[in-house]
VEXBA-899377 format. One record per atom (N, C-alpha, C, O, CB): residue in three letters; atom name; x, y negated, z negated. Coordinates in Angstrom, 1 decimal, decimal comma, padded with zeros to 4 digits, always signed. Glycine has a CB too. Example, Ala and Ser with C-alpha at 12.3 -4.5 7.8 and 13.67 -1.06 7.14 Angstrom:
     r    a        x        y        z
   Ala    N   +013,2   +005,7   -007,8
   Ala   CA   +012,3   +004,5   -007,8
   Ala    C   +013,2   +003,3   -007,8
   Ala    O   +014,2   +003,3   -008,5
   Ala   CB   +011,3   +004,5   -009,0
   Ser    N   +012,8   +002,2   -007,1
   Ser   CA   +013,7   +001,1   -007,1
   Ser    C   +012,9   +000,0   -007,9
   Ser    O   +013,4   -001,1   -008,0
   Ser   CB   +014,1   +000,6   -005,7
! end
This chain:
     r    a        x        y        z
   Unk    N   +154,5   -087,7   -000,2
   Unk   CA   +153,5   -086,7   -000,7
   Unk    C   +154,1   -086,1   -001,9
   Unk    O   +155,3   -085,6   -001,9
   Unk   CB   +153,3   -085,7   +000,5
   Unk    N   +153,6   -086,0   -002,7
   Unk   CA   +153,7   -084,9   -004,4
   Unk    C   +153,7   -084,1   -003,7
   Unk    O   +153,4   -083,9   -002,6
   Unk   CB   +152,7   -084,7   -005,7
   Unk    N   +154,5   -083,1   -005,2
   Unk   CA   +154,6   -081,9   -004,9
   Unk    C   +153,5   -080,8   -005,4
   Unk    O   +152,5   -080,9   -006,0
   Unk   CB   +155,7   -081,6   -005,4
   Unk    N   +153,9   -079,9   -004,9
   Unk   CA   +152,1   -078,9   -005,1
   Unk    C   +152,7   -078,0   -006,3
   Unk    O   +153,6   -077,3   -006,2
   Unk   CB   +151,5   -077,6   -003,3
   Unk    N   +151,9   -078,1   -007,7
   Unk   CA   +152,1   -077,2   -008,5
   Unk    C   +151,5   -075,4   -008,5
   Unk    O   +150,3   -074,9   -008,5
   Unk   CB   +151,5   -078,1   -009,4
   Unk    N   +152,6   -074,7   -008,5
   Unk   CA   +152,1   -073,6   -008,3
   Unk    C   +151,8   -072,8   -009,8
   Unk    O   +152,5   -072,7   -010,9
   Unk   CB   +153,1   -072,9   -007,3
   Unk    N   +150,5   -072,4   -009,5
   Unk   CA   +150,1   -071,5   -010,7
   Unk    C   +149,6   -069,8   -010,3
   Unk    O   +148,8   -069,5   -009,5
   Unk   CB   +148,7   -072,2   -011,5
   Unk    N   +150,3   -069,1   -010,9
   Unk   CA   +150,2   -067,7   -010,7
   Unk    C   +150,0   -066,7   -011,7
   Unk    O   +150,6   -066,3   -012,7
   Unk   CB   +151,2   -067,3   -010,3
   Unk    N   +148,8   -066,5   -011,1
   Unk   CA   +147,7   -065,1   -011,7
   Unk    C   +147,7   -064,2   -011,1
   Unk    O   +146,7   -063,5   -011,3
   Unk   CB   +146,3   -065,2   -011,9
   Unk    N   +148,6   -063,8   -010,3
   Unk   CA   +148,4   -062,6   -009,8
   Unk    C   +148,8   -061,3   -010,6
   Unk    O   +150,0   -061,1   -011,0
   Unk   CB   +148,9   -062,7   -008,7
   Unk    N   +147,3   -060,4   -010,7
   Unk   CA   +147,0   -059,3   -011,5
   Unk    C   +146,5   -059,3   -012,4
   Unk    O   +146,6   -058,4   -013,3
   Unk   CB   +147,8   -058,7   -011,7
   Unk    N   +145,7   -060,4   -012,6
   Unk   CA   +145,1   -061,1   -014,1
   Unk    C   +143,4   -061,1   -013,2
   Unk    O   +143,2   -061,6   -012,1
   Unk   CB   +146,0   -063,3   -014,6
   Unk    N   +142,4   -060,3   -014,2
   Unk   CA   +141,2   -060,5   -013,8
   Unk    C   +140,5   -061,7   -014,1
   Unk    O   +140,9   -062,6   -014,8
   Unk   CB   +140,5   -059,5   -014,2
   Unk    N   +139,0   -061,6   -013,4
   Unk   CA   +138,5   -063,0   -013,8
   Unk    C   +138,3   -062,7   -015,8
   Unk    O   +137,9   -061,7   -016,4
   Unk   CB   +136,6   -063,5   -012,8
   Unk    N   +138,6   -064,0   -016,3
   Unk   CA   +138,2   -065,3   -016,2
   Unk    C   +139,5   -066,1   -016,3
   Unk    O   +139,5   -067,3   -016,6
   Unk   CB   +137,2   -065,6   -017,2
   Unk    N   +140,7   -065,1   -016,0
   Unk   CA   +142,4   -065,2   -016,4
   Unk    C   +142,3   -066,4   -014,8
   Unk    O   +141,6   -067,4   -014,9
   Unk   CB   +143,8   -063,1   -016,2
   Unk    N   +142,7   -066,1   -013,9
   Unk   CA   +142,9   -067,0   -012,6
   Unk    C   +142,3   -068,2   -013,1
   Unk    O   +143,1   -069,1   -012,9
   Unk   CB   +142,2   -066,5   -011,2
   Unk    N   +141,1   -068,6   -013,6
   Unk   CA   +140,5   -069,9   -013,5
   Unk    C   +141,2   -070,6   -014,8
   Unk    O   +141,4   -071,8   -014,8
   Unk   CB   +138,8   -069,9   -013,5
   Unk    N   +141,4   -069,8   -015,8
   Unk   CA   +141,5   -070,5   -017,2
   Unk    C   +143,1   -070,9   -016,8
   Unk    O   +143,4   -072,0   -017,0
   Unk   CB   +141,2   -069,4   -018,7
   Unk    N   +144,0   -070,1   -016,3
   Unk   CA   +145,5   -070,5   -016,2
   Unk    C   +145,2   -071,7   -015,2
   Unk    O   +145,9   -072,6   -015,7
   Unk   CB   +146,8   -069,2   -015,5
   Unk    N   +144,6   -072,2   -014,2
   Unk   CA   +144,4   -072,9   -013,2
   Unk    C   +143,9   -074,3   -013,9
   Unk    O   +144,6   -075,4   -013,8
   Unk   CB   +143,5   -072,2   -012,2
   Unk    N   +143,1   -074,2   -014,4
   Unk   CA   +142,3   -075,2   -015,5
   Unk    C   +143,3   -075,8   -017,1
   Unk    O   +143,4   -077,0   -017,4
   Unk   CB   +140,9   -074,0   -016,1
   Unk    N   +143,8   -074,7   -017,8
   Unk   CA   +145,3   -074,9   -018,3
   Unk    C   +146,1   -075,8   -017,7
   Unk    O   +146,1   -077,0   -017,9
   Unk   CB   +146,1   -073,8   -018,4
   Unk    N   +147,0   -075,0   -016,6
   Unk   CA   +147,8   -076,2   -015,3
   Unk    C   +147,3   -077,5   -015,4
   Unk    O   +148,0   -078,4   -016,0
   Unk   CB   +147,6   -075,8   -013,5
   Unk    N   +145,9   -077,8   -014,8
   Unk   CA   +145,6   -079,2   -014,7
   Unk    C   +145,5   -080,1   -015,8
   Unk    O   +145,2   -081,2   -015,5
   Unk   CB   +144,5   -079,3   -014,2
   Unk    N   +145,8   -079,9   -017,3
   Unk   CA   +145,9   -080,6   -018,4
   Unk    C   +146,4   -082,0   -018,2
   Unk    O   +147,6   -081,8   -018,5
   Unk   CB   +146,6   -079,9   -019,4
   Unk    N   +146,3   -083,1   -018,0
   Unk   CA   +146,8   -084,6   -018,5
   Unk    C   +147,8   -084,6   -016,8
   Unk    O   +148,8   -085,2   -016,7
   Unk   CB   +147,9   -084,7   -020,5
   Unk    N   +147,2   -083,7   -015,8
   Unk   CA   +147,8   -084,5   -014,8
   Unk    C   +146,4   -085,2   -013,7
   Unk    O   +145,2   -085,1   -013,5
   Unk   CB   +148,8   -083,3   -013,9
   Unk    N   +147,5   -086,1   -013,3
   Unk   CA   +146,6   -087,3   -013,2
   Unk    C   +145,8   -087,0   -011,5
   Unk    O   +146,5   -086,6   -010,6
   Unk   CB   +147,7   -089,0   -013,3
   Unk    N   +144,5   -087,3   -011,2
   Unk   CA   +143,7   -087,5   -010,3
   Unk    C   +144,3   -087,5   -008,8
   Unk    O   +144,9   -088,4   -008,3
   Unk   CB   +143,2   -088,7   -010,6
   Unk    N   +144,0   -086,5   -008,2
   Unk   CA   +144,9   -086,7   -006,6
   Unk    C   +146,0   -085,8   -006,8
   Unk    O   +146,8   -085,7   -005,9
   Unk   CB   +145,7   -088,2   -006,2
   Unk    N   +146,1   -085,0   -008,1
   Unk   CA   +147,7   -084,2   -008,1
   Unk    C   +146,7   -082,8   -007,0
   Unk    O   +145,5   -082,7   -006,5
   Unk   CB   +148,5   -083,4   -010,5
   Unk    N   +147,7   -082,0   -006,9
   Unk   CA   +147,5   -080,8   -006,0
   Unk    C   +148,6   -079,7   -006,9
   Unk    O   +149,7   -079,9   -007,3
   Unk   CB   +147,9   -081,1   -004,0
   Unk    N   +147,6   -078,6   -006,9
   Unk   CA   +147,9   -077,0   -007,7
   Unk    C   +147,1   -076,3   -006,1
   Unk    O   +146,2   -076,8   -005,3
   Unk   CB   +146,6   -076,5   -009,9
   Unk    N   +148,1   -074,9   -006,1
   Unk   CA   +147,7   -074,2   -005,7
   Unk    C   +147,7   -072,8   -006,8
   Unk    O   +148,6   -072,5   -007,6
   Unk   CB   +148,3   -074,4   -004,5
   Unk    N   +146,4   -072,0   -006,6
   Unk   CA   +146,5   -071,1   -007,7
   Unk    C   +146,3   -069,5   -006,9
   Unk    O   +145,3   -069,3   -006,3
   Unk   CB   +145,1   -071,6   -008,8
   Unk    N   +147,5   -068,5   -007,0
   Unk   CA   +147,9   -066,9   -006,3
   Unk    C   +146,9   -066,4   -007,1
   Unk    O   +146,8   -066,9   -008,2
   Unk   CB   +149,5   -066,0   -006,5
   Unk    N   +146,3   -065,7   -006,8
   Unk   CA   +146,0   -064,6   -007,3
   Unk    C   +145,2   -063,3   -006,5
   Unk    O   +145,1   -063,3   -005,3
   Unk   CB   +145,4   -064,9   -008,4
   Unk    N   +144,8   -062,4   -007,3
   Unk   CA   +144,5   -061,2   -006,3
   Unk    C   +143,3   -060,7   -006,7
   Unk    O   +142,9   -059,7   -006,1
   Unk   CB   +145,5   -060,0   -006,2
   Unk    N   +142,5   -061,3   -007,7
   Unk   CA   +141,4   -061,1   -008,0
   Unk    C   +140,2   -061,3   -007,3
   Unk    O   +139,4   -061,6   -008,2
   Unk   CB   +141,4   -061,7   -008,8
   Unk    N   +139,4   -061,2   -006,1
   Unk   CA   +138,6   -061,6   -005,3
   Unk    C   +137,8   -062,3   -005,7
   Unk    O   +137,3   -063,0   -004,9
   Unk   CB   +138,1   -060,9   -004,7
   Unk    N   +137,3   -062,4   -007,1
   Unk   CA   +136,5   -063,3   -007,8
   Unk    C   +136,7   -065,2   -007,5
   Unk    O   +136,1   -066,1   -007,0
   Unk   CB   +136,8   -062,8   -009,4
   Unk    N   +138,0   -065,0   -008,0
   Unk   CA   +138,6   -066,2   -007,9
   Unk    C   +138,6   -066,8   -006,8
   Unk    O   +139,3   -067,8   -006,7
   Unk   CB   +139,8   -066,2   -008,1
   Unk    N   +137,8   -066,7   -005,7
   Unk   CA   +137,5   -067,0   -004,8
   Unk    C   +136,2   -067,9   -004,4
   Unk    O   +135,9   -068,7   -003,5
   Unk   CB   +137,6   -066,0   -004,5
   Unk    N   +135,4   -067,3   -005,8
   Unk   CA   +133,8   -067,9   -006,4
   Unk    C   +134,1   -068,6   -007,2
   Unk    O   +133,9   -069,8   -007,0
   Unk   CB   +132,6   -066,9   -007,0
   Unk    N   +134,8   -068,2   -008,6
   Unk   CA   +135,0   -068,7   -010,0
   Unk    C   +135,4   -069,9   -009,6
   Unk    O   +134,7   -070,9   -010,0
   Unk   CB   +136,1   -068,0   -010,9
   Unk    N   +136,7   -070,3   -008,6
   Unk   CA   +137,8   -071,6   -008,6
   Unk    C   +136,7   -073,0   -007,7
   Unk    O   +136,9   -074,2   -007,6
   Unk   CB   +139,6   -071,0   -007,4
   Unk    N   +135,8   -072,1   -007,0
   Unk   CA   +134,8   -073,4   -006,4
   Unk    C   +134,4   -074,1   -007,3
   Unk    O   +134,8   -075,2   -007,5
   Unk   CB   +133,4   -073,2   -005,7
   Unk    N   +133,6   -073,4   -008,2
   Unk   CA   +132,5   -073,7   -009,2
   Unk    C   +133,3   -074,6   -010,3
   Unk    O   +132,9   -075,6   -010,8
   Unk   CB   +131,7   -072,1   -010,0
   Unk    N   +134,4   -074,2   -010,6
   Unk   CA   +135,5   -074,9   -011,6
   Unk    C   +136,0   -076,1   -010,9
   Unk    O   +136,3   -076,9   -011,7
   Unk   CB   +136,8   -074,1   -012,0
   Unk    N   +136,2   -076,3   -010,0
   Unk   CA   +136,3   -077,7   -009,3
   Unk    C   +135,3   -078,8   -009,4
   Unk    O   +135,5   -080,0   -009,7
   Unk   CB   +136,4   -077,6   -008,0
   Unk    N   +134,1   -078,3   -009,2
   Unk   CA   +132,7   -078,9   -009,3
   Unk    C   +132,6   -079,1   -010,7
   Unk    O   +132,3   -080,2   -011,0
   Unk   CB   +131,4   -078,0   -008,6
   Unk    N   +132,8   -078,4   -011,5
   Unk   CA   +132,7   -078,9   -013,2
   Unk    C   +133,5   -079,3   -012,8
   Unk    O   +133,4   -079,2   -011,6
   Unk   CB   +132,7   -078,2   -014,7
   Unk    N   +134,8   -080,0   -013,1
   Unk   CA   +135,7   -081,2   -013,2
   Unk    C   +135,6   -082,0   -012,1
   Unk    O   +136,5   -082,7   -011,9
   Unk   CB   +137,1   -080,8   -013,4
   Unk    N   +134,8   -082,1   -011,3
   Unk   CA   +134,7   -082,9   -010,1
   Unk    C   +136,0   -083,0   -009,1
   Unk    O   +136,5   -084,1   -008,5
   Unk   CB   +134,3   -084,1   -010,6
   Unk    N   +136,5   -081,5   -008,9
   Unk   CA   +137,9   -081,9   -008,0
   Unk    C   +137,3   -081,1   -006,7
   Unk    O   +136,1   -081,1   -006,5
   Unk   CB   +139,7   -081,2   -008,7
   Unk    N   +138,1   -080,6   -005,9
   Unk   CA   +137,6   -080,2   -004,8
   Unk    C   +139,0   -079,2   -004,2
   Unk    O   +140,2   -079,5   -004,3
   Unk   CB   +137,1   -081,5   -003,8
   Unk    N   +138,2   -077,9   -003,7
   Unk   CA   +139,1   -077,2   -003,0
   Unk    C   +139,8   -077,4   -002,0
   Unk    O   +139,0   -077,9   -001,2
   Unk   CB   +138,8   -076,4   -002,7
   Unk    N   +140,9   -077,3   -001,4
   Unk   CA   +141,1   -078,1   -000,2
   Unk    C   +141,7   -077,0   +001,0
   Unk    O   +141,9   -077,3   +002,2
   Unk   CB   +142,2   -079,5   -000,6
   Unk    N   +142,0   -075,5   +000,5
   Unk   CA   +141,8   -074,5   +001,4
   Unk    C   +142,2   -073,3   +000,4
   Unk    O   +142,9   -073,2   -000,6
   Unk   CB   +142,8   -074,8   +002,8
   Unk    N   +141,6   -072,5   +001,0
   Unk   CA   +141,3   -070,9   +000,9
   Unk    C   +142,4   -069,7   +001,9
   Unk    O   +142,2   -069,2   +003,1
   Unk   CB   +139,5   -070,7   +001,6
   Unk    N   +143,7   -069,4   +000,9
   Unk   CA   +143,7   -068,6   +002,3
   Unk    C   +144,2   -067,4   +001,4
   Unk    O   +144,6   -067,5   +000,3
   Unk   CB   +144,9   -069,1   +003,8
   Unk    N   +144,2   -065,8   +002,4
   Unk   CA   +144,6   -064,5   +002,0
   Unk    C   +145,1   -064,2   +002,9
   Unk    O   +144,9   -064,4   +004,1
   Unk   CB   +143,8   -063,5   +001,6
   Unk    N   +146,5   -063,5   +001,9
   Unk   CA   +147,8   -062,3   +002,5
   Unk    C   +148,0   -061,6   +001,9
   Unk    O   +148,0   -061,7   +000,7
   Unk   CB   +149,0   -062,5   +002,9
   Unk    N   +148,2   -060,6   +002,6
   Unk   CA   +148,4   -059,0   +001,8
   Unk    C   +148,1   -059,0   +000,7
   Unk    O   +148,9   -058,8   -000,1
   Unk   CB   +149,6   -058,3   +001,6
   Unk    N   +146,4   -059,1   +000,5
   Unk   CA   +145,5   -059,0   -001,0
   Unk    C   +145,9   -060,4   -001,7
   Unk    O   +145,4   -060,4   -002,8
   Unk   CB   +146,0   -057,4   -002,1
   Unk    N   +146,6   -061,4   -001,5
   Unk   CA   +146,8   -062,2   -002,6
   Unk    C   +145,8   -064,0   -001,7
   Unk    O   +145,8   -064,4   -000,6
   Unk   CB   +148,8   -062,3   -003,0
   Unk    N   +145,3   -064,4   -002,9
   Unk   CA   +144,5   -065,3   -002,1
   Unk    C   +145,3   -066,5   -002,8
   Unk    O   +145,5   -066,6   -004,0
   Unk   CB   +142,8   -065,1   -002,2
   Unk    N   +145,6   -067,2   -001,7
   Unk   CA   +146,1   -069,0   -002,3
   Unk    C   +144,9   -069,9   -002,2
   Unk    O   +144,2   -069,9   -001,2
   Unk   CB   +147,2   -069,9   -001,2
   Unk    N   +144,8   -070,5   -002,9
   Unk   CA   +143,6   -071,5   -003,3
   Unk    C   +144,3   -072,7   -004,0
   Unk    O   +144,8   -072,7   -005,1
   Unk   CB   +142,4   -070,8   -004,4
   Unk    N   +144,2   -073,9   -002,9
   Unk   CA   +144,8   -075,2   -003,0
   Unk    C   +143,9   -076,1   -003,5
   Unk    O   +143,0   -076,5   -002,8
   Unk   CB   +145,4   -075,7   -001,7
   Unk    N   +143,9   -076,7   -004,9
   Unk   CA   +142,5   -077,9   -005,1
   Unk    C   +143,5   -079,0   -005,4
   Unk    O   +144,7   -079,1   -005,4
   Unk   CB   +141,1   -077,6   -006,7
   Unk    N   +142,6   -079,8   -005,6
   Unk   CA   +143,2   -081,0   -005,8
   Unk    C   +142,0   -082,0   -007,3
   Unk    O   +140,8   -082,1   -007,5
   Unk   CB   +143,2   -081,9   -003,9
   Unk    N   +142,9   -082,4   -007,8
   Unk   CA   +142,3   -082,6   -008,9
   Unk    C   +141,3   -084,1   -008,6
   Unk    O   +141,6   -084,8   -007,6
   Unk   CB   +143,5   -082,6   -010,1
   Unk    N   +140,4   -084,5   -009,2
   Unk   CA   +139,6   -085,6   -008,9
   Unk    C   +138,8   -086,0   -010,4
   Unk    O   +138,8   -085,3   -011,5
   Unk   CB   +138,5   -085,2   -007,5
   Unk    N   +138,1   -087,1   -010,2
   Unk   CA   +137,7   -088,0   -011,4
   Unk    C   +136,7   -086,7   -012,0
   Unk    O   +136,2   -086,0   -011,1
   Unk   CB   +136,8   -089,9   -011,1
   Unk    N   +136,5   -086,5   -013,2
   Unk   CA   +135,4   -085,7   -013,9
   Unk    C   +134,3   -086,2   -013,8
   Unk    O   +134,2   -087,3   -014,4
   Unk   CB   +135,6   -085,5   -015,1
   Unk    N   +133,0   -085,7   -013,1
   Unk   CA   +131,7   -086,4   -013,3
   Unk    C   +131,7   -086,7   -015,0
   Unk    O   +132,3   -086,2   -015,9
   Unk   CB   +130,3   -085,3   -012,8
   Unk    N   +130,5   -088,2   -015,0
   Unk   CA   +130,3   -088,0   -016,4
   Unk    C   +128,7   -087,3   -016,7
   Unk    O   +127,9   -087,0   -015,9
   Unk   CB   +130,5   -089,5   -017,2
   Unk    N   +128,8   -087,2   -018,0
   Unk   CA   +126,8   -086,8   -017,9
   Unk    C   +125,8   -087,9   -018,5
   Unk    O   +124,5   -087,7   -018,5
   Unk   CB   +126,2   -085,2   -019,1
! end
């Protein structure tokens, strides 16, 4: 199993969490896994919807003491 790239926004409002998360995934390849901290509650909505444009998928949601981990995993980009 790879390792899980960690990206941290915590204390960064939206549209900071998704864009550092989206940054991270640059030229890594299909099947990698990022988990992205932050404490923004947005990021909670924002990081779905950003998966679905790049066609990756979340693979869990969790919160502790205000900070939420959000694990995706990267996948092929729809085309149009």
């Amino acid at each position: 199993m790879s390792e899980v790239v960690l990206v941290d926004a915590r204390g960064h409002r939206c549209p900071v969490p998704s864009l550092r998360l989206r940054k991270a995934m640059e030229g890594m390849a299909s099947g990698a896994r990022l988990t992205l901290l932050a404490t923004d509650p947005m990021a909670r909505i924002d990081v779905p919807y950003l998966m679905g444009d790049l066609g990756g998928t979340v693979c869990g949601v969790e919160e502790r003491d205000g900070v939420l981990r959000i694990t995706v995993e990267i996948g092929v980009a729809p085309t149009d």
